[in-house]
N, CA, C and O atoms as a GROMACS GRO file, in nm:
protein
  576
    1UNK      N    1  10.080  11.786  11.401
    1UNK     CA    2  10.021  11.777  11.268
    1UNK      C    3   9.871  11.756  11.280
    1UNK      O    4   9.816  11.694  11.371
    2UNK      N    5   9.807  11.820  11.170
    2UNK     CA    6   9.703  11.787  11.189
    2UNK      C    7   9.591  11.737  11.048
    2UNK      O    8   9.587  11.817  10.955
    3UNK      N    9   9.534  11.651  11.041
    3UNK     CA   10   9.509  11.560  10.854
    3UNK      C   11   9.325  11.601  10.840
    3UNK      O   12   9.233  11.578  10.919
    4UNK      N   13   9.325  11.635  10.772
    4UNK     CA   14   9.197  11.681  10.730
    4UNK      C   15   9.106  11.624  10.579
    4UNK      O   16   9.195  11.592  10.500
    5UNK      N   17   9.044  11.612  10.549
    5UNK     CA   18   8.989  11.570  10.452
    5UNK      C   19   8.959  11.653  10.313
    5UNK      O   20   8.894  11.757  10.300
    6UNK      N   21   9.007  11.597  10.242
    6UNK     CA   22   9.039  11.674  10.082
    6UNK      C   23   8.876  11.679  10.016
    6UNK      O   24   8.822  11.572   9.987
    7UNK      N   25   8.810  11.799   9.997
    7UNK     CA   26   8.684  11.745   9.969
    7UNK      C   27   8.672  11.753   9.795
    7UNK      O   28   8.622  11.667   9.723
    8UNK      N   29   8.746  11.907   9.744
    8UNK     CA   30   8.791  11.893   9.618
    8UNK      C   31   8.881  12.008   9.533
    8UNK      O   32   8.870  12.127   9.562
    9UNK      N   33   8.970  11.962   9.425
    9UNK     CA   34   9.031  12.066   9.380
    9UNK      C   35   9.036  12.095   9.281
    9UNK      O   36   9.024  12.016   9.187
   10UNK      N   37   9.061  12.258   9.266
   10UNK     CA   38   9.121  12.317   9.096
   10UNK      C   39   9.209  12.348   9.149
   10UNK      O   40   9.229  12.362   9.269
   11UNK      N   41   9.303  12.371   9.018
   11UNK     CA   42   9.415  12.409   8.981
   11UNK      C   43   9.370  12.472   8.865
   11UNK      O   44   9.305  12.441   8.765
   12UNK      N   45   9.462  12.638   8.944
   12UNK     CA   46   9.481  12.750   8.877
   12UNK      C   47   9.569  12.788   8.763
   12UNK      O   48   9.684  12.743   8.766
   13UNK      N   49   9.540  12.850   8.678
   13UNK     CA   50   9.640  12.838   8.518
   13UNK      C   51   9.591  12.976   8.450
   13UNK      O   52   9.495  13.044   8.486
   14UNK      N   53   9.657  12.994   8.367
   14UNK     CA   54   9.636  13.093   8.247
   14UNK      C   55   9.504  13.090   8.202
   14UNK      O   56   9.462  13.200   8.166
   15UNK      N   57   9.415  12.984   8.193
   15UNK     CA   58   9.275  12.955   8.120
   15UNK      C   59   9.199  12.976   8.240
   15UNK      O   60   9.077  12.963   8.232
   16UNK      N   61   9.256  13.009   8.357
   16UNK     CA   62   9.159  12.997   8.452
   16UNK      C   63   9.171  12.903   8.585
   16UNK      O   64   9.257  12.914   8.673
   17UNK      N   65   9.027  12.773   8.577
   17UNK     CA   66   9.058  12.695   8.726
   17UNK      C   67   8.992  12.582   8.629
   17UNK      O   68   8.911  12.592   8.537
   18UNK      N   69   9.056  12.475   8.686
   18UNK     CA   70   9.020  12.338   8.593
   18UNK      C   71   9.055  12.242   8.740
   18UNK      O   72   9.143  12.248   8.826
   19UNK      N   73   8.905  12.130   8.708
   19UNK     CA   74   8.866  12.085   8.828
   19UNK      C   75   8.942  11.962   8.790
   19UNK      O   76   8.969  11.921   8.678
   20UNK      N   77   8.971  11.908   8.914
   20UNK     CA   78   9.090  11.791   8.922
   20UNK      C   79   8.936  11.678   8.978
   20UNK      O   80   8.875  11.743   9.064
   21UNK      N   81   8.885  11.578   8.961
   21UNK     CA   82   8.805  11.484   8.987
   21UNK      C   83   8.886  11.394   9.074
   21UNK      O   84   8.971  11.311   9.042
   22UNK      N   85   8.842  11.429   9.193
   22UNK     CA   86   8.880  11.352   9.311
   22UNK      C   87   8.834  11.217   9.370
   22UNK      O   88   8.724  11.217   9.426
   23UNK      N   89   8.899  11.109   9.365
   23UNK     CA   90   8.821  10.937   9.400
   23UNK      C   91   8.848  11.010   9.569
   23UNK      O   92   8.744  11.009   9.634
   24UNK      N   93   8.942  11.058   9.626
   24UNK     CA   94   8.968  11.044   9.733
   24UNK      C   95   9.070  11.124   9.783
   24UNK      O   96   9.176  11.091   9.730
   25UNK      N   97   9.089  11.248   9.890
   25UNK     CA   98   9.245  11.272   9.946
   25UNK      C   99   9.224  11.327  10.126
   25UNK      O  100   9.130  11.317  10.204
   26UNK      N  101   9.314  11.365  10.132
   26UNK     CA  102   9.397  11.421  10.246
   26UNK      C  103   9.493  11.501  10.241
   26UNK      O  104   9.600  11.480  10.182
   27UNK      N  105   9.454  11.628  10.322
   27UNK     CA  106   9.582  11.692  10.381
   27UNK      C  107   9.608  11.744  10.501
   27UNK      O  108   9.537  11.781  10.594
   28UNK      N  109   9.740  11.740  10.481
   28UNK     CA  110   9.788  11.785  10.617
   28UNK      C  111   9.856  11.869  10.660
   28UNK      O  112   9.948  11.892  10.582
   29UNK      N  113   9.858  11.960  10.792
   29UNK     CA  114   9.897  12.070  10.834
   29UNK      C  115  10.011  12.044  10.908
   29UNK      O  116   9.991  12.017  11.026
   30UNK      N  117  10.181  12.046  10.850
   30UNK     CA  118  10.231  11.992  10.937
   30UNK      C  119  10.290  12.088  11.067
   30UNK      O  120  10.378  12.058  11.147
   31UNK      N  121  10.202  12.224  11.059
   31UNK     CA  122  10.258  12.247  11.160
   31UNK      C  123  10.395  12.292  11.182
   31UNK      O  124  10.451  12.283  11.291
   32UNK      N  125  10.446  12.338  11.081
   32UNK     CA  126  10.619  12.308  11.138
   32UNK      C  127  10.662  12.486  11.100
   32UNK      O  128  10.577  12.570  11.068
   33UNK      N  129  10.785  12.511  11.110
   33UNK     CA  130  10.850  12.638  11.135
   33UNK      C  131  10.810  12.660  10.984
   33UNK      O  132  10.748  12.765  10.968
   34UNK      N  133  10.827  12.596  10.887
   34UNK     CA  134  10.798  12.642  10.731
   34UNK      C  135  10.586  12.677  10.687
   34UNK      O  136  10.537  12.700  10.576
   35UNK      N  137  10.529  12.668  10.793
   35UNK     CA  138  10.386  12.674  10.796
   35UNK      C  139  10.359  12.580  10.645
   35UNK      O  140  10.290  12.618  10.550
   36UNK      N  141  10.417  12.480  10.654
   36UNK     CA  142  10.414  12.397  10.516
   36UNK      C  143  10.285  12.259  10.521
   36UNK      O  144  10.257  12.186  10.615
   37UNK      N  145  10.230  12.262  10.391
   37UNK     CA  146  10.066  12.154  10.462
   37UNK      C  147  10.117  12.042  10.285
   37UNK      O  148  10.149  12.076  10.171
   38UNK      N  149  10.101  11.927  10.344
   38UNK     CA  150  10.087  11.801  10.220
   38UNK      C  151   9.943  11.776  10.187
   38UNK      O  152   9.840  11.791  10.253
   39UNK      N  153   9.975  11.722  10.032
   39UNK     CA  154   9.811  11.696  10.008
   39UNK      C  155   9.830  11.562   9.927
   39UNK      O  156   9.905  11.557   9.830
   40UNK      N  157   9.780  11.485   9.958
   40UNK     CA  158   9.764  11.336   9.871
   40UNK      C  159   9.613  11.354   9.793
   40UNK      O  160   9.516  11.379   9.864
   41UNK      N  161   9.602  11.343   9.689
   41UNK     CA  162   9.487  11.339   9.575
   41UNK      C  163   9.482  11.226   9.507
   41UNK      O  164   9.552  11.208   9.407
   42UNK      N  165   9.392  11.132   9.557
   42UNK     CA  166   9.372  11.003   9.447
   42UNK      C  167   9.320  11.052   9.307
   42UNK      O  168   9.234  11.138   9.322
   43UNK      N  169   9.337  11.032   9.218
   43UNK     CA  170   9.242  11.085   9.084
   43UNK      C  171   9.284  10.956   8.962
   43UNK      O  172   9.362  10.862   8.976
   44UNK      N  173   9.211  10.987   8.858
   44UNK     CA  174   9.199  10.951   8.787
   44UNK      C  175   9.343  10.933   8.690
   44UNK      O  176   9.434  11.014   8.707
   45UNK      N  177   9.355  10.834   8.598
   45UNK     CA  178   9.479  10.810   8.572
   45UNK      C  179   9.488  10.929   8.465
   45UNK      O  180   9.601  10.972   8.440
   46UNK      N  181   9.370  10.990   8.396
   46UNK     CA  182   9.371  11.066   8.309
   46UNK      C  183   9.463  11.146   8.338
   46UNK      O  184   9.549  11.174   8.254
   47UNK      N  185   9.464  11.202   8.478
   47UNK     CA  186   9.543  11.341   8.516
   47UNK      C  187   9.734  11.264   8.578
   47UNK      O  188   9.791  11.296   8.683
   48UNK      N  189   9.768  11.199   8.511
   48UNK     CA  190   9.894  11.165   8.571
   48UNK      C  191  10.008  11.277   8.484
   48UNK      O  192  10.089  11.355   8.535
   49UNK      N  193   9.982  11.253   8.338
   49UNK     CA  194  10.114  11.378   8.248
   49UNK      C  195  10.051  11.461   8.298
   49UNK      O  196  10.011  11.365   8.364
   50UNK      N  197   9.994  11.555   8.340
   50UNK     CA  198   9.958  11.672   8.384
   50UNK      C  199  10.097  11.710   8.532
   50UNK      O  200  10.188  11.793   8.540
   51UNK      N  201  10.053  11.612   8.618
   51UNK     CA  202  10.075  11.646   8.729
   51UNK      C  203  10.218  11.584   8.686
   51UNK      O  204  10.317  11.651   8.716
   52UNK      N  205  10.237  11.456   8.616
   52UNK     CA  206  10.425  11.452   8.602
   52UNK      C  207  10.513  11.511   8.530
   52UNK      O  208  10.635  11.499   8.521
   53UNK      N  209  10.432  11.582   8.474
   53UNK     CA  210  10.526  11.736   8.409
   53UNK      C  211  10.547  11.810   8.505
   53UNK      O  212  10.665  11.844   8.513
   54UNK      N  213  10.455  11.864   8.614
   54UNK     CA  214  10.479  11.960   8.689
   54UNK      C  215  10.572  11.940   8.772
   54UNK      O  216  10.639  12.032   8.819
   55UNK      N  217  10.590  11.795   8.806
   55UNK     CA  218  10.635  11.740   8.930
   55UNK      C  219  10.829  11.703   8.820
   55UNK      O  220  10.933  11.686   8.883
   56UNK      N  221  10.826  11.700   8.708
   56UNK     CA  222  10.955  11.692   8.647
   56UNK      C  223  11.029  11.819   8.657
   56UNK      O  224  11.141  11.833   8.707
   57UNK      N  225  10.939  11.932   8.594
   57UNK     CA  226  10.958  12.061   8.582
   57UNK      C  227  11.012  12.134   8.705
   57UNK      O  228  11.100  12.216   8.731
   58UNK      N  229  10.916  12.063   8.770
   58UNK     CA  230  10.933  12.155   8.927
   58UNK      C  231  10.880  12.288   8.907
   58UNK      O  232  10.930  12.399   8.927
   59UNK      N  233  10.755  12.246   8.857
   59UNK     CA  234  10.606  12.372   8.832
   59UNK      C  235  10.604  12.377   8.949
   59UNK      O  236  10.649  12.295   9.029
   60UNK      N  237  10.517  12.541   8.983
   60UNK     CA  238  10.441  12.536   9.100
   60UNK      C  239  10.299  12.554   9.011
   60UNK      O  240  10.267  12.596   8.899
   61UNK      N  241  10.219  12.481   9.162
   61UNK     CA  242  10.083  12.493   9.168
   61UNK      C  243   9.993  12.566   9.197
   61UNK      O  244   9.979  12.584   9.318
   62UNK      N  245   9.926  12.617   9.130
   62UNK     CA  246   9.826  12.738   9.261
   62UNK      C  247   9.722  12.629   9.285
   62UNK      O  248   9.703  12.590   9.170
   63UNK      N  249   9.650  12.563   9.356
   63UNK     CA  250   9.588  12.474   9.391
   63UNK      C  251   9.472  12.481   9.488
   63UNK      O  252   9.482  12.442   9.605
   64UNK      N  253   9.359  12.533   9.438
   64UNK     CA  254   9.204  12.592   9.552
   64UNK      C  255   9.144  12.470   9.573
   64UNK      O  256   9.088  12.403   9.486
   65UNK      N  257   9.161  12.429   9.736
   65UNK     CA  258   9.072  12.328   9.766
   65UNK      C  259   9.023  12.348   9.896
   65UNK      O  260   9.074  12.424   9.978
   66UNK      N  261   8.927  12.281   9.912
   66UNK     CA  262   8.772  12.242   9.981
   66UNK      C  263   8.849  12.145  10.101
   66UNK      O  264   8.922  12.047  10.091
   67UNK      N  265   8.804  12.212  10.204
   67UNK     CA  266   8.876  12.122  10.316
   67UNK      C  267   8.801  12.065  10.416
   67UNK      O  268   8.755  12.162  10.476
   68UNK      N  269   8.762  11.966  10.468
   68UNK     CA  270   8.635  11.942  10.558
   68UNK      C  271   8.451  11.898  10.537
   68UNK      O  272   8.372  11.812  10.575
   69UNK      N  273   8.454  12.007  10.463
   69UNK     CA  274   8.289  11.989  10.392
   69UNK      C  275   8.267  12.141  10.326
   69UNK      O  276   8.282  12.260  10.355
   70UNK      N  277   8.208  12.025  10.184
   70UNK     CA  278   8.148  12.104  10.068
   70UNK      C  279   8.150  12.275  10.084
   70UNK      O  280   8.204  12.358  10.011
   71UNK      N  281   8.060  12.297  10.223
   71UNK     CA  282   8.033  12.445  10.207
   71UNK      C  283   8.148  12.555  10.259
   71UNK      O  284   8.134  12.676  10.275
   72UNK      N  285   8.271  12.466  10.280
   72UNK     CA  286   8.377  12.528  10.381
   72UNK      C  287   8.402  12.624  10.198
   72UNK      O  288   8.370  12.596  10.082
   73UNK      N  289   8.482  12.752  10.270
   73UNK     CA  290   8.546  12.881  10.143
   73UNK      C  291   8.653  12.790  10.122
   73UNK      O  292   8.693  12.728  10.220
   74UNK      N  293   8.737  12.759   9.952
   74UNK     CA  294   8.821  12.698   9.924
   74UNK      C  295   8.994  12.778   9.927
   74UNK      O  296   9.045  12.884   9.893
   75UNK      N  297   9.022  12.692   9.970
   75UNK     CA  298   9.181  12.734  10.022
   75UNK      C  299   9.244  12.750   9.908
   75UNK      O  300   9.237  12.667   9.817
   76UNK      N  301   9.315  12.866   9.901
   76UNK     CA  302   9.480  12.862   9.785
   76UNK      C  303   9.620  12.844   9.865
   76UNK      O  304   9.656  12.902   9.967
   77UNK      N  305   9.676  12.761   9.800
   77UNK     CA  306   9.790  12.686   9.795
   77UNK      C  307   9.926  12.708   9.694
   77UNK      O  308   9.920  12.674   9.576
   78UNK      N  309  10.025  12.756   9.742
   78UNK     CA  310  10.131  12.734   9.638
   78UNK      C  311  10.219  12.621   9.620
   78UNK      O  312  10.336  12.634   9.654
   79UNK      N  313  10.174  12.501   9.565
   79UNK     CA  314  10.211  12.409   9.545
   79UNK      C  315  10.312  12.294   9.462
   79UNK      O  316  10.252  12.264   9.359
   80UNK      N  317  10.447  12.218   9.472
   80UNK     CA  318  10.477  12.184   9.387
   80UNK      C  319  10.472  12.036   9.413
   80UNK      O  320  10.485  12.012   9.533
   81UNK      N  321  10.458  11.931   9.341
   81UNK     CA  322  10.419  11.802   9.298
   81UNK      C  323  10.538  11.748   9.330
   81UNK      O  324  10.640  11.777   9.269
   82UNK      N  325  10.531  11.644   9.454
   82UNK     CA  326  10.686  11.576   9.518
   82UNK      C  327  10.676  11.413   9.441
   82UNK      O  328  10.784  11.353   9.439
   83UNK      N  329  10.570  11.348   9.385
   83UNK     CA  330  10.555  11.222   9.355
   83UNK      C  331  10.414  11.232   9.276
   83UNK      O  332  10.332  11.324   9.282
   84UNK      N  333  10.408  11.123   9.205
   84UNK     CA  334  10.301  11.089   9.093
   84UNK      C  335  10.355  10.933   9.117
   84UNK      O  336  10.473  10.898   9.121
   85UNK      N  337  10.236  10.846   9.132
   85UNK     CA  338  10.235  10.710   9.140
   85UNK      C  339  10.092  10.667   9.122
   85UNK      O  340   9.992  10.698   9.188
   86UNK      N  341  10.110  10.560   8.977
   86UNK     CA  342  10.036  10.509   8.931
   86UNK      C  343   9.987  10.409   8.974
   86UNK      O  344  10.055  10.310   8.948
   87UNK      N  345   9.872  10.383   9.044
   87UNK     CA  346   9.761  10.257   9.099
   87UNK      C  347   9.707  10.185   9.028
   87UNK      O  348   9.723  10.198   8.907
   88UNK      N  349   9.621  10.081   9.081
   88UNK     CA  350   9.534   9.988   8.948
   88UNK      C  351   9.430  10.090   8.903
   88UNK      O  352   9.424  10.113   8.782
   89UNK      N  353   9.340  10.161   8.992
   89UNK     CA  354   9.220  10.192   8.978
   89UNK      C  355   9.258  10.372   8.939
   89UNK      O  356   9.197  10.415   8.841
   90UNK      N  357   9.334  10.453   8.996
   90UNK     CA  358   9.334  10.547   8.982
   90UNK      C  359   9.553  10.555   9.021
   90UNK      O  360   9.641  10.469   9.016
   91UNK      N  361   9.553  10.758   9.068
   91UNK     CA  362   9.686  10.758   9.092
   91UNK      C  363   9.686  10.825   9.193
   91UNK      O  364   9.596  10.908   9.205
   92UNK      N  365   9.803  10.807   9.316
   92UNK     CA  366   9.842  10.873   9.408
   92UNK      C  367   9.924  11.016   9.342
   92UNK      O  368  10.006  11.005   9.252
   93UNK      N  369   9.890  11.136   9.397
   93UNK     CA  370   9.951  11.271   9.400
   93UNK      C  371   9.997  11.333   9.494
   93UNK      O  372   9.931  11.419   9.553
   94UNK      N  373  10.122  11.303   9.525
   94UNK     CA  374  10.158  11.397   9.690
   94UNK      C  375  10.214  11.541   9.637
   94UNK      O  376  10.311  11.545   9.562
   95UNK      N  377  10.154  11.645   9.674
   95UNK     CA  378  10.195  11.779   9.679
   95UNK      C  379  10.289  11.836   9.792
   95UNK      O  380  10.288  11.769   9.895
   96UNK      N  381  10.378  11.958   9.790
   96UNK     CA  382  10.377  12.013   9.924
   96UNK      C  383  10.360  12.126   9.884
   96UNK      O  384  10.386  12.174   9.773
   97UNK      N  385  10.294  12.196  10.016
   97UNK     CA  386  10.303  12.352   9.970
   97UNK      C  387  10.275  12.462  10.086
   97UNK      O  388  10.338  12.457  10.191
   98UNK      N  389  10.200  12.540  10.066
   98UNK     CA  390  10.200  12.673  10.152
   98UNK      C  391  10.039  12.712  10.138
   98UNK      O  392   9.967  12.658  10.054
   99UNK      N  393  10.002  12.792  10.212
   99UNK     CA  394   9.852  12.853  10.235
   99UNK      C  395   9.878  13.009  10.180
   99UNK      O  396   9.938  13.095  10.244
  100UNK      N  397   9.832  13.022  10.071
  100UNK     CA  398   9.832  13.161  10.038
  100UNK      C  399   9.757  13.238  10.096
  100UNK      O  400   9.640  13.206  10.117
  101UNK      N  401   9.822  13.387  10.146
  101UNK     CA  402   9.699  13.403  10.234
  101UNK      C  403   9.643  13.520  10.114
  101UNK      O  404   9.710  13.586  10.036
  102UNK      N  405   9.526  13.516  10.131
  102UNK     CA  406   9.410  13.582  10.013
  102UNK      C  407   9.304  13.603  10.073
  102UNK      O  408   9.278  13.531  10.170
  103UNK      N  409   9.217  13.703  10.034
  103UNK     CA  410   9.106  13.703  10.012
  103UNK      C  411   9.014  13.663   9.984
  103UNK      O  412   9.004  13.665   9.862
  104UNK      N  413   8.876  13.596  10.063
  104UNK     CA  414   8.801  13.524   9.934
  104UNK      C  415   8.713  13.587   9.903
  104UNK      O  416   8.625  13.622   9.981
  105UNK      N  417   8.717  13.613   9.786
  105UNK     CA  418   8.644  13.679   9.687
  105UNK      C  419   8.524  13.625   9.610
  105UNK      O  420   8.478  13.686   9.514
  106UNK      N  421   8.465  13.484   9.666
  106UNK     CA  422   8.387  13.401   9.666
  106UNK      C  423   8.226  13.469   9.668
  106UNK      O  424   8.149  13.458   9.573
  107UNK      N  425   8.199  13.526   9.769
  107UNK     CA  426   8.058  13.587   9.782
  107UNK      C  427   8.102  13.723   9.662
  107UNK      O  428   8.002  13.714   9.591
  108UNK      N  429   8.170  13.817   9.611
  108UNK     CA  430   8.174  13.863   9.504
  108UNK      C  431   8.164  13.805   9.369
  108UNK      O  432   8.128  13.874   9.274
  109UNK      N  433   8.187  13.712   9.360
  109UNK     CA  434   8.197  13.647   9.233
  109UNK      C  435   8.082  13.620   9.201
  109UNK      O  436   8.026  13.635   9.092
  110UNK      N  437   8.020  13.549   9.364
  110UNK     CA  438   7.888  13.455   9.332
  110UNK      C  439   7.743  13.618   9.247
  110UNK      O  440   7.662  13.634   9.156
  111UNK      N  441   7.806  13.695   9.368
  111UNK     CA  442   7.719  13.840   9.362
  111UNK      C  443   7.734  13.862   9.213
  111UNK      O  444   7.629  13.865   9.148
  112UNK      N  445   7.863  13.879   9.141
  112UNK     CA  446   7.876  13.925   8.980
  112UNK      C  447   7.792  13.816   8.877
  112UNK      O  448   7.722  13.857   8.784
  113UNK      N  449   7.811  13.676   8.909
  113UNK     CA  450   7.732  13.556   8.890
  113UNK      C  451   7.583  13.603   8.823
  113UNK      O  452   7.546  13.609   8.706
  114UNK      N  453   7.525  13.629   8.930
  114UNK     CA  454   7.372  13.631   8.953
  114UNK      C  455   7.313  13.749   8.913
  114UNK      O  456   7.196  13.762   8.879
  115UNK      N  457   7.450  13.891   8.923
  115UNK     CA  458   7.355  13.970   8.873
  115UNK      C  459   7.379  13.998   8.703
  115UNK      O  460   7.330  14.091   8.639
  116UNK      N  461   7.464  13.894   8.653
  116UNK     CA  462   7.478  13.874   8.502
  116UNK      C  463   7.384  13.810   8.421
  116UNK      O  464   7.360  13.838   8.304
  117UNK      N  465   7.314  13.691   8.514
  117UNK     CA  466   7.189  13.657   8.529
  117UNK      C  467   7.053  13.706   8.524
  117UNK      O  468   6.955  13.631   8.528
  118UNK      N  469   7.045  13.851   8.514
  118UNK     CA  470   6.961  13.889   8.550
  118UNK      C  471   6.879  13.898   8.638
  118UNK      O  472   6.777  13.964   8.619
  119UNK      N  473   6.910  13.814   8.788
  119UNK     CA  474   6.872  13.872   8.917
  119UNK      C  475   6.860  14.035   8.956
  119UNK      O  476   6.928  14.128   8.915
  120UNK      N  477   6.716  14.036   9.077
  120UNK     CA  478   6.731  14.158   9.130
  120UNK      C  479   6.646  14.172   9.203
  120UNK      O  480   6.537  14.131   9.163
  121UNK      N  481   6.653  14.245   9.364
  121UNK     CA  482   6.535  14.248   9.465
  121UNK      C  483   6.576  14.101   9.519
  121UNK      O  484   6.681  14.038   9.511
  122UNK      N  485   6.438  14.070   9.581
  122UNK     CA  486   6.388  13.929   9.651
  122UNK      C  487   6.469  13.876   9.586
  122UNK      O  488   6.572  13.852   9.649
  123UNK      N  489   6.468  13.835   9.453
  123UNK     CA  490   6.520  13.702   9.400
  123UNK      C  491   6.641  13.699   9.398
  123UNK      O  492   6.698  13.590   9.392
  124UNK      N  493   6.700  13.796   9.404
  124UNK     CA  494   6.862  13.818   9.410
  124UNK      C  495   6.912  13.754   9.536
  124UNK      O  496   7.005  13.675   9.553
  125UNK      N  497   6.802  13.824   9.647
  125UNK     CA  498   6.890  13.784   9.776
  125UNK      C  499   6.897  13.678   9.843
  125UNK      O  500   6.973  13.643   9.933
  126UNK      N  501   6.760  13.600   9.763
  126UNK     CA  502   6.692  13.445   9.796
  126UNK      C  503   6.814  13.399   9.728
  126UNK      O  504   6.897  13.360   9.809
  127UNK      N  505   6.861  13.390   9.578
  127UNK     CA  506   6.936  13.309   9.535
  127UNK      C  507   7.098  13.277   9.567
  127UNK      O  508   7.172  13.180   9.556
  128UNK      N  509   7.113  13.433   9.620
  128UNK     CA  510   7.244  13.457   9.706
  128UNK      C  511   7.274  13.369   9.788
  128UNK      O  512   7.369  13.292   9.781
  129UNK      N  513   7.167  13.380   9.895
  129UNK     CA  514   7.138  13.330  10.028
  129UNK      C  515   7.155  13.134  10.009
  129UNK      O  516   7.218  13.054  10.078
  130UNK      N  517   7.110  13.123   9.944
  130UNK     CA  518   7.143  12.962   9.925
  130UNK      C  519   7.219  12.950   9.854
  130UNK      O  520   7.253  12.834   9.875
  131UNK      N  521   7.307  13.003   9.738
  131UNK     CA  522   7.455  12.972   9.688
  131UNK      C  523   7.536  12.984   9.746
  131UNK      O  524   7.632  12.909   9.731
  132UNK      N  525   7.539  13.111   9.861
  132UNK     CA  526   7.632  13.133   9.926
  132UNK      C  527   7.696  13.020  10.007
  132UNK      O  528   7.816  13.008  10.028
  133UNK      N  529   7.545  12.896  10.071
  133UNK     CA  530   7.612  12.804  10.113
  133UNK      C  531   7.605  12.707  10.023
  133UNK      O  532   7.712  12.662  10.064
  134UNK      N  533   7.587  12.662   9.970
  134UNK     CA  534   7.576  12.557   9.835
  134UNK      C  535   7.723  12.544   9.799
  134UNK      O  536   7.793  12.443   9.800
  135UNK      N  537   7.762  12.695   9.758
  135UNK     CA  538   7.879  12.688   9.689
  135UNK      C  539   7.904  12.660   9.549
  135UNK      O  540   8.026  12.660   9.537
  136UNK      N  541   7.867  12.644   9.474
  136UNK     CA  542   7.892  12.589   9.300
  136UNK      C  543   7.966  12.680   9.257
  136UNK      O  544   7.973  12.799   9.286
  137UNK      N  545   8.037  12.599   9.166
  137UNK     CA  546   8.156  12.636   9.114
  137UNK      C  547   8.089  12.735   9.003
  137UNK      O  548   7.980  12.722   8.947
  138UNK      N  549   8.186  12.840   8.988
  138UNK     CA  550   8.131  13.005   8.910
  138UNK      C  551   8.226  12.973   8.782
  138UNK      O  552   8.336  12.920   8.800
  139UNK      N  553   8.187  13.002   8.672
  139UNK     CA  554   8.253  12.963   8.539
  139UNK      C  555   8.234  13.137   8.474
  139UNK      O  556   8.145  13.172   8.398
  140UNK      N  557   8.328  13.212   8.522
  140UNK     CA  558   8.307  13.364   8.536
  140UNK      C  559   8.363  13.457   8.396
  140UNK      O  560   8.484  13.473   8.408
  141UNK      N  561   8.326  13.503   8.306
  141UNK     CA  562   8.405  13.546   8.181
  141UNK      C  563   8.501  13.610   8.212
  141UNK      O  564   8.510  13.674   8.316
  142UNK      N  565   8.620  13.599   8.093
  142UNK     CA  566   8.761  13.665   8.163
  142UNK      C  567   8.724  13.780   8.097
  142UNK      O  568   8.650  13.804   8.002
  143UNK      N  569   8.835  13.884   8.213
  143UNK     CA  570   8.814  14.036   8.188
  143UNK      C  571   8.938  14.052   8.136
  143UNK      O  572   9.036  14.024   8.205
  144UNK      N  573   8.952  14.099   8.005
  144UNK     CA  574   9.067  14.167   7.963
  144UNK      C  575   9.084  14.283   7.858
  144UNK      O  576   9.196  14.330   7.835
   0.00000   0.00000   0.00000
């Protein structure tokens, strides 16, 4: 097994990606014949009916997170919610799930981003060039 540091997550939905505010997590790769990885998410008590519906329901999760540091590409996950437990300060969230394997489509997005913006030339590739590692989250209009 191997435990890595949760840096941060959305969860994927019909509206899109909605950011889960992280005090603190971990996950882990267990390595095993099911290529199956756990994720513990401290958060805020706000998000407990969220996640104990899912975890009643036996929702799955699509779940994009940040593993290691900020500038790492964020992982997708098919995830379903094994426990919800309420703390003084915040709540424990244990997930289990799977590594979707995907594409990241991250430097496209950022590219559609900027040139909606009105970037172009120099400034395009200057601003690229440091989002690309920055990373900020893209709030992208839906296409339908």
């Amino acid at each position: 097994m191997k435990t890595f540091k949760l840096i941060s997550m959305q969860i994927s939905d019909d509206d899109g990606l909605t950011d889960i505010e992280l005090e603190d997590g971990l996950i882990i790769n267990k390595e095993d014949d099911e290529s199956s990885w756990l994720m513990e998410a401290f958060v805020e008590h706000k998000y407990i009916p969220y996640f104990d519906d899912a975890c009643s329901s036996d929702k799955e999760i699509i779940a994009q997170v940040v593993i290691t540091k900020r500038e790492n590409d964020p992982a997708s996950f098919a995830t379903k919610v094994c426990s919800v437990k309420k703390l003084k300060d915040h709540a424990s969230v244990l997930l289990k799930g799977k590594l979707k394997k995907t594409k990241n489509d991250y430097p496209e997005q950022l590219l559609e981003h900027l040139l909606e913006k009105g970037l172009s030339g120099t400034e395009l590739l200057t601003e690229f060039k440091e989002k690309i590692i920055s990373r900020p989250k893209l709030v992208l209009p839906k296409k339908g």
